[in-house]
N, C-alpha and C positions, 0 to 999 in steps of 0.2 A: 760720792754717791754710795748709800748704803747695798748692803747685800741683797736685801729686798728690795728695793729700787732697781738697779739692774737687773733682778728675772723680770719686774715688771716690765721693764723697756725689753728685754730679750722678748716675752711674752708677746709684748703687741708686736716688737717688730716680726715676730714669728708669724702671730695673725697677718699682718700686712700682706705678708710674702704669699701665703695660702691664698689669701682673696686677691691677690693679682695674678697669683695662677689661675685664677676662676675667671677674671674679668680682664686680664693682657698682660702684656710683657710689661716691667717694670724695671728699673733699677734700683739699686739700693741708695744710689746717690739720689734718686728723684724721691725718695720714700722720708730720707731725712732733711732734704731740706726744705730751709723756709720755703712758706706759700706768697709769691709775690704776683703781685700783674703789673711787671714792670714792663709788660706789649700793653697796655692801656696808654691812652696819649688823652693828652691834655694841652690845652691852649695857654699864649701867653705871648708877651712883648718883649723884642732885645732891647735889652736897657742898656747892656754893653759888650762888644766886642772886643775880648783879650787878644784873642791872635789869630790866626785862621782857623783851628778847629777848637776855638772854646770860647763861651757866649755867656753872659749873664743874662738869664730870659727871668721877668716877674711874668708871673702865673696871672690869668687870670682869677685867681685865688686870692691874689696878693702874695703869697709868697713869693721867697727870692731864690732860685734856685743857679747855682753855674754849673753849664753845660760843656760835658766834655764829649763832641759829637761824633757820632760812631761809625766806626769803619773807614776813618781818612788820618792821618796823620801830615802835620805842615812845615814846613820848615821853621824851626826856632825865632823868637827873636824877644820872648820876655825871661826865658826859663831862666829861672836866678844860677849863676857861675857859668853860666855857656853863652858860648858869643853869639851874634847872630850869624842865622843860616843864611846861601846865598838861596836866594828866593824869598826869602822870611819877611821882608819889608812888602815884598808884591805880591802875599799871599796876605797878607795880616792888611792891606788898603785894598784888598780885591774884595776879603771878609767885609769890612765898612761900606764898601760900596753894595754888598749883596743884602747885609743884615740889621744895620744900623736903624732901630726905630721901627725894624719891621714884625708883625704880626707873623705869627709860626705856630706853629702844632710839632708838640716833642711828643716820642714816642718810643717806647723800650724796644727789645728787642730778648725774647725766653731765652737765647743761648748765650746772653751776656749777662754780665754783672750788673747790679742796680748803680750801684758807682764805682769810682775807681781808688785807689790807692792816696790818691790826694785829697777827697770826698766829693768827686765830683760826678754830677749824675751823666750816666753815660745814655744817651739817645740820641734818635736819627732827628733829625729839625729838618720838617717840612715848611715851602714857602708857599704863598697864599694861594698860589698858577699850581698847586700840587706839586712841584717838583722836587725832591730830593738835595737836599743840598750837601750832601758829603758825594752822590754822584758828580752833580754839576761839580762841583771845588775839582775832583779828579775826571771827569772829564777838560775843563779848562787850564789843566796843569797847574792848581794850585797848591795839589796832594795830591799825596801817594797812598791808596790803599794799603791800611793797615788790621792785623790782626790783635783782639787783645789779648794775651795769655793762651796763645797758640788756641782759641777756638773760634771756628769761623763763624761768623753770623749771618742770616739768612740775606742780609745785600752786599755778601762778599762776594760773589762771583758779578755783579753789577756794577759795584764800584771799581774792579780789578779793571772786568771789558772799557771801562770809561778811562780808566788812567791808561789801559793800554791804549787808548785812540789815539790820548794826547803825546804820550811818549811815541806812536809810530809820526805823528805830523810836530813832533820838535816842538812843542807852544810849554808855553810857561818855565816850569821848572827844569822839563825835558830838555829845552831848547839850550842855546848860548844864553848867559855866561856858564851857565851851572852845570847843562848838559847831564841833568838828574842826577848830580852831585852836589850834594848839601852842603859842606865845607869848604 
């Protein structure tokens, strides 16, 4: 970037900071990044289920999008060089049985990423009865609430309270053989 180029950005991002003092608090992180409505949700159909927390949903767009759904983490069973987890097989036919062919509504969430490190779009997938299904997965012991890159997302304290139900009554994962031990 040239020398005139940076006072320019120095300049606006100067402005910026002045008119946020005028009109609220800001950050400077919020000031430079993309503008996304990655909390806008949109409609579409599982066309496939990879494992418990990741789905191929076409849009009612048409488009193809895979879904890496958010705030649950499942026990392993495709990730290429790692074995399978113990729960991974009854978390990945609990997944087919909840989502297979089913009508959903994805929907971002502002304190997370639009996708992930693998390019996969990261959203909550609601079922057609409204209910959440990364709750439901961790409430029924499918998953374990997880966080992505240490920031928590606004149904992290929901999905936690759910997985702790299932780990205080032993169901799923929690239970024998695994005993919420993945290995």
């Amino acid at each position: 970037m040239s020398g005139g180029a940076h006072r320019l950005l120095n300049c606006a991002v100067a402005l910026a900071v002045v008119g946020a003092g005028v009109w609220g608090t800001v950050t400077v992180r919020e000031l430079i990044a993309p503008v996304t409505d990655s909390a806008a949700s949109t409609s579409g159909q599982v066309v496939r289920v990879v494992d418990g927390d990741t789905a191929d949903v076409r849009l009612d767009s048409g488009e193809d999008l895979r879904v890496r759904i958010l705030g649950i983490d499942t026990p392993e069973t495709v990730k290429p060089d790692a074995a399978v987890q113990c729960w991974g097989p009854e978390a990945s036919a609990w997944a087919h049985t909840m989502l297979d062919d089913a009508a959903v509504t994805l929907t971002g969430d502002p304190r997370s990423d639009d996708v992930d490190r693998y390019g996969r779009s990261l959203r909550y997938l609601t079922l057609p009865d409204g209910t959440d299904y990364g709750v439901l997965a961790a409430r029924s012991g499918m998953a374990r609430a997880y966080v992505y890159g240490n920031t928590p997302i606004e149904k992290t304290a929901e999905i936690a309270g759910a997985q702790d139900a299932a780990r205080s009554a032993g169901i799923g994962l929690w239970g024998p053989p695994c005993n919420g031990e993945a290995n």
